[in-house]
C-alpha positions in Angstrom: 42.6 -74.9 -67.3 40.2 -74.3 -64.3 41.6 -70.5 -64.2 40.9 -70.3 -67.3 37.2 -71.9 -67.2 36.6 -69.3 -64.2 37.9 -66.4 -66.1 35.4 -67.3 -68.9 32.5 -67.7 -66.1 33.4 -63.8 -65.1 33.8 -62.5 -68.0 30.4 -63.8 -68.9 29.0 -63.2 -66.0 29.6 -59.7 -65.7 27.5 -59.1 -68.8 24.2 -60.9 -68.4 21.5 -59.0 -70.5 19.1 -58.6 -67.2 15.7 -59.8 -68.0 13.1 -58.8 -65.7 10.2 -61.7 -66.2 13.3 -64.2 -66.1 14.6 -62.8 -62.4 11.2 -63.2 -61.3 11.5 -66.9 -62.6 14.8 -67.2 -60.4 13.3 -65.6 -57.3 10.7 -68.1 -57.4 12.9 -70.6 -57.7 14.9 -69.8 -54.6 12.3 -70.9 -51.6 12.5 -74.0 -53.8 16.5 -74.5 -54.0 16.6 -73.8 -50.3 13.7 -76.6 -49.3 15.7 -78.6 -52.0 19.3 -78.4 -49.8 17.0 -79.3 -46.1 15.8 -82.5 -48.4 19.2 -83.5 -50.2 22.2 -81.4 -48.5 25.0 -78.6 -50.1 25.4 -80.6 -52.6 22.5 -79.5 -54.3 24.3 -76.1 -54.0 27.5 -77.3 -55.9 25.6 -78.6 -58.8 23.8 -75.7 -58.8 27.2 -74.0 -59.3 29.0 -76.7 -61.5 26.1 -76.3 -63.9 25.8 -73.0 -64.1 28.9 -72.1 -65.0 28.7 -74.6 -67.7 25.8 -73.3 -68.9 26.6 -69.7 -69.3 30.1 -70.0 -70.4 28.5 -72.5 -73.3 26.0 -69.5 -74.2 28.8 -67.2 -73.7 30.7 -68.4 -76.4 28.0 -69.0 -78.7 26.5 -65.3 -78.5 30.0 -63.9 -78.9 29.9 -64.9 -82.5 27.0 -63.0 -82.5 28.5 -60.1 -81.0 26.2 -60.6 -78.6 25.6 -61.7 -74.4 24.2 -64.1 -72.6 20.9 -63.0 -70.8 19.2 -64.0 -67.3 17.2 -66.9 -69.3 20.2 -69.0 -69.3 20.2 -68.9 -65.6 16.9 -70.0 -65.9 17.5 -73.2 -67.6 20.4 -73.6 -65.5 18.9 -73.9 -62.3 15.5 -75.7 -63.7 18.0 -78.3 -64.7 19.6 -78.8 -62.0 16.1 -78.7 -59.9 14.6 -81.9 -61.9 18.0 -84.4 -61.4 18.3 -86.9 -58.6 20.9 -85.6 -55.6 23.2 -88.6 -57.2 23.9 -87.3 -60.6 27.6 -87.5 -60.8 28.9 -83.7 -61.7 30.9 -84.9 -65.5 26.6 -86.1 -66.8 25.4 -82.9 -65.4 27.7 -80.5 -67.1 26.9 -82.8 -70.4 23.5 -82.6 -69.7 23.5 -78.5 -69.6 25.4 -78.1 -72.4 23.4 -80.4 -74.5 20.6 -78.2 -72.9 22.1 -74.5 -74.3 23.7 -75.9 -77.5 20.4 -78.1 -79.2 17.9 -76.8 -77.0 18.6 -73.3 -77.8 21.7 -72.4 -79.8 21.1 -74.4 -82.9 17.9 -72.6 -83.4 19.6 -68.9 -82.8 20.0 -68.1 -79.6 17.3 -66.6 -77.1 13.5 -66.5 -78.3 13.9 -68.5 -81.3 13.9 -72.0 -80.0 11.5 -75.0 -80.5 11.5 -77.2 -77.2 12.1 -75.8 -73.6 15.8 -76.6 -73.4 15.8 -77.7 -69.6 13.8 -80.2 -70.8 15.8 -81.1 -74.1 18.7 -81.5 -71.7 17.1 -83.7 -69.2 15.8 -85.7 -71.7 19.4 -86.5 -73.8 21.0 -87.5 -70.2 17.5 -89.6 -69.3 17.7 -91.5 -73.0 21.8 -91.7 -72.6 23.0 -92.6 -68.7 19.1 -94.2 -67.5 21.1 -96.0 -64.7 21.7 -92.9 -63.3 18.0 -90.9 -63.8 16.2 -93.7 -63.0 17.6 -96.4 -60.6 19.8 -93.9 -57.8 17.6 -92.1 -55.4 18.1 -91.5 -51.7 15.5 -91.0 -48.6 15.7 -87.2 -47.4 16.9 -85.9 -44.2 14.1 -85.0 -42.3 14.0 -83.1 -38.8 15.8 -79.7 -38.1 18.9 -78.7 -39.5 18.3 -81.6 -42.1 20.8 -81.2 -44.8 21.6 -77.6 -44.2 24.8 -79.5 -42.2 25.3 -82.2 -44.7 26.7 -82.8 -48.1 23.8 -85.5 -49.0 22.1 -88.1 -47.7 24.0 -91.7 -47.2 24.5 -92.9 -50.9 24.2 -96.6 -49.7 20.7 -95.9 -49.1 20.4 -95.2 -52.8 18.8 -98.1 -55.0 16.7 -99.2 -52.2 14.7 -96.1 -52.4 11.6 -95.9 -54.9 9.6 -93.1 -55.7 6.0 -93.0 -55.6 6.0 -92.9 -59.6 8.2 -95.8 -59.8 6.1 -98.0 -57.1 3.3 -96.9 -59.0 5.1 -97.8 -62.7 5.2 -101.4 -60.5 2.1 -101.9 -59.9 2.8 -101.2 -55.7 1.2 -99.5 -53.5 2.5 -96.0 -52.5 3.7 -96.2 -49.1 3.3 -92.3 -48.1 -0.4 -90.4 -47.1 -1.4 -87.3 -49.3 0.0 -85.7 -46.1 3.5 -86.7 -46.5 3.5 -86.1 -50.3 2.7 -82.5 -49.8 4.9 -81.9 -46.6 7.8 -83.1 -49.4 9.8 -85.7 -47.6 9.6 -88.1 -49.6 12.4 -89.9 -52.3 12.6 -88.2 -55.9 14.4 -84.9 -58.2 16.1 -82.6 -56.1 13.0 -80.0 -56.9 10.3 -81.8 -57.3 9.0 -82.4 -53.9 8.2 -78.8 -52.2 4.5 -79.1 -53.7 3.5 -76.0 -50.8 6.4 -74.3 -52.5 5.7 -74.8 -56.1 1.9 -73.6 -55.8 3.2 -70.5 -53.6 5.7 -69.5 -56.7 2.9 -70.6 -59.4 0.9 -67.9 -57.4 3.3 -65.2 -57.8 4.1 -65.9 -61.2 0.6 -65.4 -62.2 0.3 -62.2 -60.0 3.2 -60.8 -61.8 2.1 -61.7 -64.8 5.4 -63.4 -65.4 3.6 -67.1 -66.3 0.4 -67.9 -68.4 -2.6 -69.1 -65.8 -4.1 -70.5 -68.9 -1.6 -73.0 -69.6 -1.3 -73.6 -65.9 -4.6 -74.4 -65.7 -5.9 -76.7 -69.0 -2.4 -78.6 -67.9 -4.3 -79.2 -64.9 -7.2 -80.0 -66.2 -6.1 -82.2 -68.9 -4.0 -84.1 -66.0 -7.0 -84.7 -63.8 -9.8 -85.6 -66.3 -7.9 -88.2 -68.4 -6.4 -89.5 -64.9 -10.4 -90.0 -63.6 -11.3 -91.6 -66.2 -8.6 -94.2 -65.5 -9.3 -93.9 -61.8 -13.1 -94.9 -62.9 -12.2 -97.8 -65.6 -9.8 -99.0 -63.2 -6.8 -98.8 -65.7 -4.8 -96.2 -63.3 -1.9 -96.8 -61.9 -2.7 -94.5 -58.9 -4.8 -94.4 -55.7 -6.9 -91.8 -56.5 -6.4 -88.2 -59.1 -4.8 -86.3 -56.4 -2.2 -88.9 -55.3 -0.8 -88.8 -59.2 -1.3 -85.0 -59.3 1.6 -84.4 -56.5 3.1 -87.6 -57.7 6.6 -87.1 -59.2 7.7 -83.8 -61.6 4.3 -83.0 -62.9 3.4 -79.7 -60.9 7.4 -78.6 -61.1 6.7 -78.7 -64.5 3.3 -77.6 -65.3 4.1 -74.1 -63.5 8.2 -73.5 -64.8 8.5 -75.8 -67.7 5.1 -75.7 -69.6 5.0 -71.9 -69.1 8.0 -71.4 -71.0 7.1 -68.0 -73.0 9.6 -69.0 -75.6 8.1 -72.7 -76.2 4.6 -72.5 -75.4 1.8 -70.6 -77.8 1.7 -66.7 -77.4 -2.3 -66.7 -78.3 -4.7 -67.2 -74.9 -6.8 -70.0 -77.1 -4.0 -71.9 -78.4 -2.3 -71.7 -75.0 -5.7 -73.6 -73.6 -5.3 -76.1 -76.3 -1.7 -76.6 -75.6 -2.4 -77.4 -71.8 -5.1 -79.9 -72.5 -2.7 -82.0 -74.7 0.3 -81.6 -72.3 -1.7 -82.7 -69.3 -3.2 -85.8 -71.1 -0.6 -86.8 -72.9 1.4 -87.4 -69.9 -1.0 -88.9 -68.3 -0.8 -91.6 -70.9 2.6 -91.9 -70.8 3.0 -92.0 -67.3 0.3 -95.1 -67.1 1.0 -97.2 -70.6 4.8 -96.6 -71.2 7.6 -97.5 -69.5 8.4 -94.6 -68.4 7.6 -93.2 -64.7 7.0 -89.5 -65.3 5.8 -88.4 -68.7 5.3 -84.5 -68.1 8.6 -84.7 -69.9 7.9 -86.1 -72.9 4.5 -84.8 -72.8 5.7 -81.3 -73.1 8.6 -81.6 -75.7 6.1 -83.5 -78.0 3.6 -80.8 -78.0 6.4 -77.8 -78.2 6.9 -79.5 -81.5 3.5 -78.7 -82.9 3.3 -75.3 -80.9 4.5 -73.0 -84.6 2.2 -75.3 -86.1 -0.6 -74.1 -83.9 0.1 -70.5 -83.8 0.5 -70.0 -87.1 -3.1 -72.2 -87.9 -4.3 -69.7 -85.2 -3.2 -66.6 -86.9 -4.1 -67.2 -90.2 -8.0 -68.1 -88.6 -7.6 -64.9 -87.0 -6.9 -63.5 -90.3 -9.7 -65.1 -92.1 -12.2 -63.9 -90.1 -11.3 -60.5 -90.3 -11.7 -60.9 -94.0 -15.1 -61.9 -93.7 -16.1 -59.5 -91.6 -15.1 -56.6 -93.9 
């Protein structure tokens, strides 16, 4: 059976559709994987692997009954998976959670460009909603020091449970332990990914440069975070120190500059992209400080993919109307 499965895996892989703006996606991503394995260990490497080739021979055998192949944006959702689950996750919930992910994140729609919600996020979401114990409740301290975890599988698992991240002390009602300092430098508890803030604005940076991810969404994501979270910080309803300390708090930068961005999900019009932003970045601020949930960029993002055809096409026909009027 596992032949078989790696046949599959070669088959497919030997005829990825190459996508340009998608490999520069992936070569973002790798400064990130490689902080990710000094933070957690090789195993982050093997789930990187095990989820992969789950996710592209599930595409695989859906774009075959297309007569078609799998493309590079499937490696894309695999490894931004496997970038925003804790070092914990037991291998049989991440191959569930990727295939969820390709399947009704992508597949049911029709395949590549036609779906609704970004399906990294569809499939972190079914595995959040269906095994919590394990998204929510398992997370270990990092290695710190050189090597780190480039000569360790992970971190001591007994030391999982007593760890909290700062979005879960801060769900509490505690005080965050760590200085802005240690936030950014990334040693701190949390999703394998998540925590090279240095890393994530250096590949938001080139994304932009290369023209491979909006700056507009980027941006009004930002902006939408930072406002709605001052004005908490000001009525004394936040659940944070101060703005900053949420903004590199959790996922939310991870996925304002590789989930948000998605050029399949998010609006196609500069305006509406603006709008979309706005709503992502304030809507998870609300969710991350009234709900019980710790992080709500998640959420935040699927809910407003939902309205994103609704938007462009309210844009369009605007766009239309005016013309008319001006002729």
């Amino acid at each position: 059976m596992s032949l078989h499965i790696i046949k599959e895996f070669l088959n497919a892989g030997k005829n990825i559709r190459k996508q340009p703006m998608m490999r520069r996606v992936l070569f973002s991503l790798l400064p990130i994987i490689l902080f990710s394995i000094y933070l957690y260990g090789w195993r982050v490497l093997a789930l990187l692997t095990v989820i992969s080739i789950s996710g592209v021979i599930t595409e695989h055998f859906f774009e075959r009954t297309r007569k078609s192949r799998p493309s590079d944006s499937v490696l894309v959702t695999c490894f931004l998976f496997s970038l925003v689950l804790p070092i914990t996750i037991p291998f049989w919930i991440a191959i569930v959670g990727i295939v969820f992910a390709v399947v009704f994140g992508k597949q049911v729609f029709g395949g590549f460009a036609r779906n609704v919600f970004n399906p990294a996020l569809t499939g972190r979401c079914f595995i959040y909603i269906s095994f919590p114990a394990f998204m929510t409740n398992e997370w270990v301290k990092p290695f710190s020091g050189f090597p780190g975890g480039f000569i360790k599988w992970m971190p001591n698992k007994i030391d999982a449970v007593v760890q909290a991240t700062p979005m879960t002390m801060a769900q509490l009602g505690e005080r965050i332990p760590y200085s802005i300092g240690q936030m950014i430098a990334g040693n701190i508890p949390g999703s394998i990914g998540e925590s090279g803030v240095i890393l994530i604005v250096l590949a938001a940076g080139y994304l932009i440069y290369k023209k491979t991810a909006s700056w507009q969404i980027m941006v009004s994501t930002l902006i939408g975070m930072l406002s709605m979270e001052s004005i908490f910080f000001i009525l004394g309803i936040s659940s944070f120190d101060n703005p900053l300390m949420a903004l590199i708090s959790g996922g939310f930068l991870f996925a304002m500059v590789f989930m948000a961005t998605d050029p399949i999900s998010a609006p196609s019009q500069a305006k509406i992209k603006i709008i979309f932003g706005l709503l992502v970045g304030m809507i998870a601020t609300v969710i991350r400080n009234f709900s019980i949930f710790p992080e709500g960029i998640m959420f935040a993002i699927l809910i407003v993919n939902s309205f994103v055809p609704l938007m462009d096409s309210m844009a369009k026909r605007a766009k239309v109307g005016v013309k008319e009027v001006a002729s």
